[in-house]
N, C-alpha and C positions, 0 to 999 in steps of 0.2 A: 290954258286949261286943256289935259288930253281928253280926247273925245273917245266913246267906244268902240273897240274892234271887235272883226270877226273874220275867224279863217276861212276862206273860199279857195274850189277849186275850178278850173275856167276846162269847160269839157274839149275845147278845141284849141286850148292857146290862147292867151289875151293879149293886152297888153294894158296895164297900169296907168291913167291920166298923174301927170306930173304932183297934179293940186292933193291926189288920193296916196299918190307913193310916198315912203316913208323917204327915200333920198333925194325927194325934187327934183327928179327929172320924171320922167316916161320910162317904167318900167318894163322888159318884156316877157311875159311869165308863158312855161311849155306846160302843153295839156295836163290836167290831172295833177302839178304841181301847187302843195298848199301854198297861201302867199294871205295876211292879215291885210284888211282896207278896214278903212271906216263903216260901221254897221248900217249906217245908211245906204251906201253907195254898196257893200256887200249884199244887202237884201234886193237894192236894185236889181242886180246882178242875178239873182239867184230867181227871184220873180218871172225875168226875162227871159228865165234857162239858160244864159251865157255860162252860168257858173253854176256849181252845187256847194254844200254846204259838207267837207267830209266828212266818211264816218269810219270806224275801225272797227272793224269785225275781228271777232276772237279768231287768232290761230285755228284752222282744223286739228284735225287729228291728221299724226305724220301718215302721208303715203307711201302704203309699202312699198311699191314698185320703187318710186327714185328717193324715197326717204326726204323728201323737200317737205318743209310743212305748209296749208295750203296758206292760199296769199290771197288778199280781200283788193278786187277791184278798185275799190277807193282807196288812194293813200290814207293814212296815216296820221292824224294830226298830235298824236301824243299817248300816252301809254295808261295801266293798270287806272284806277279809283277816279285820277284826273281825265282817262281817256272817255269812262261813263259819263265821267261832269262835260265834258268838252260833249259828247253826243244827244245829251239832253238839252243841250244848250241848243246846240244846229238844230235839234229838231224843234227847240220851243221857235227860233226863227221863222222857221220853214212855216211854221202854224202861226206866229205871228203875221208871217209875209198872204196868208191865206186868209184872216180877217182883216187888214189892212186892203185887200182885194174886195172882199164882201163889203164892206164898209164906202168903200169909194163906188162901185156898181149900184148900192143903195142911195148916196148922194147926188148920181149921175144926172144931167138933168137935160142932155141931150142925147138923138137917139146917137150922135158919133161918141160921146164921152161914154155912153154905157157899153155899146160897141169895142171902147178902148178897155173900159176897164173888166168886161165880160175875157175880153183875151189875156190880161192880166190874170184872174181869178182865173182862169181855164188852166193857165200855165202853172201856178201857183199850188192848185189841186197837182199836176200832174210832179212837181216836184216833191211836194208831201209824201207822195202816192212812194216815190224813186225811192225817198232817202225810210219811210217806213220800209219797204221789201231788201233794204240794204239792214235793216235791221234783223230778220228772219234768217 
């Protein structure tokens, strides 16, 4: 049974557990490059702030001076109609990964577990926060 993916990008370099990577070993992925993991172990990831969820910004308008067109921070994960669908998606994660936070800080029932999950949710807000102004 395949299980669900999601493309993530690792902000500093990662590296892939053998059991997550698609070729069974330990994969080693360089900053900012997309790379698909399991949506679980992706949202981990991205909760954590290891990773972001990319997105793809329209083209600017060409520069006149070196006629380059501008270039969006975030790679890339795919293009026109599919690239909107891939973006809504990252970002329903990113919001799911932000009540999955609230929800576990709500269930917390020690003060270290709420602790734990307060910096989860904290994190969680601040990657929301990223991938909306990556939207703008």
């Amino acid at each position: 049974m395949a299980s669900k993916t999601m493309t993530i990008a690792f902000t500093r370099g990662g590296i892939i557990p053998a059991r997550h990577a698609s070729g069974g070993k330990d994969t080693s992925v360089a900053p900012h490059e997309p790379v698909k993991v399991p949506e679980v172990y992706g949202k981990h990831l991205v909760a954590d702030k290891f990773a972001y969820v990319p997105i793809k910004k329209k083209a600017a308008a060409k520069d006149g001076a070196s006629g380059k067109a501008g270039v969006s921070t975030k790679p890339a994960n795919a293009s026109g109609a599919q690239g909107a669908s891939d973006t809504d998606k990252g970002l329903d994660a990113v919001k799911s990964a932000v009540t999955e936070a609230e929800d576990a800080l709500a269930n917390a029932e020690t003060d270290e577990a709420k602790a734990a999950a307060q910096t989860s949710l904290d994190a969680a807000i601040a990657t929301l926060s990223d991938a909306e102004q990556a939207l703008i």
